[in-house]
N, C-alpha and C positions, 0 to 999 in steps of 0.2 A: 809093670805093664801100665802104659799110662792111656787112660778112659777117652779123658777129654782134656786138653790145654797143651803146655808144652815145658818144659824143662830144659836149662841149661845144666849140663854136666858136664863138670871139670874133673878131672880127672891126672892123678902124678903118679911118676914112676918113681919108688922110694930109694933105687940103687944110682939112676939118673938124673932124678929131677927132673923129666922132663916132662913138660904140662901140656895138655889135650885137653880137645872141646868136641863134644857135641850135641846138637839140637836134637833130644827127643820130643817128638810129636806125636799125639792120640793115633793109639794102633803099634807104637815102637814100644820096644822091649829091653830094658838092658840089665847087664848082668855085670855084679862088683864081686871081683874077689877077693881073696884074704891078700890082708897085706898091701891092698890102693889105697891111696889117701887119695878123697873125693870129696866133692860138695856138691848141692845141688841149688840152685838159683829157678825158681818161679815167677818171670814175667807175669801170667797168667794167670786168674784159677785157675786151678789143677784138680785132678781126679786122678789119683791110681791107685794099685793092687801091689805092695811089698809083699814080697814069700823070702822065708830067709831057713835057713837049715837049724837054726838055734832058734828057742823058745826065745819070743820079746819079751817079755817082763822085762822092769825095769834093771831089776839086778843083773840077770842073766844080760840082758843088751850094754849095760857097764860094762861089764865084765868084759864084752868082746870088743870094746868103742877105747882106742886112745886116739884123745882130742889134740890137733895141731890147728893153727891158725894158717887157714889157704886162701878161701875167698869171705872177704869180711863185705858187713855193708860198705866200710870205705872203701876197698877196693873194685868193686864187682866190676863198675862199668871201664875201670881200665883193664879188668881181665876179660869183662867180652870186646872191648875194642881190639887188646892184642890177640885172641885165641879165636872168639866167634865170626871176625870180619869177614873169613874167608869164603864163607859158607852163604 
């Protein structure tokens, strides 16, 4: 749930590949399931409230994270030019 600021989230489908966008803004809510590969991009400060079903701690959040390379600092702004233009 995001406070104050805004969030870009990227978001793939791991059967399709196929990559989405969108613009959370203060007061949106969004929700990641098992199995998205997702990044999130901060224009902004930001403020929000993570809730997640498994304990954070470091280990336990390992445990449930495999790392792939989606939006890098190199990429970003050609991911929000091809995905966030729309919007």
């Amino acid at each position: 749930y995001v406070l104050e600021g805004e969030i870009d989230y990227f978001f793939k489908d791991v059967d399709t590949g196929k990559v989405q966008h969108l613009k959370v803004r203060a007061g949106d809510n969004i929700f990641t399931p098992d199995n998205e590969i997702h990044a999130t991009y901060f224009p902004v400060r930001t403020r929000l409230i993570v809730s997640s079903k498994y304990p954070r701690d470091q280990e336990t959040y390992e445990k449930d994270t495999v790392r792939v390379t989606f939006v890098t600092p190199d990429n970003i702004h050609e991911m929000l030019d091809r995905y966030a233009s729309n919007e």
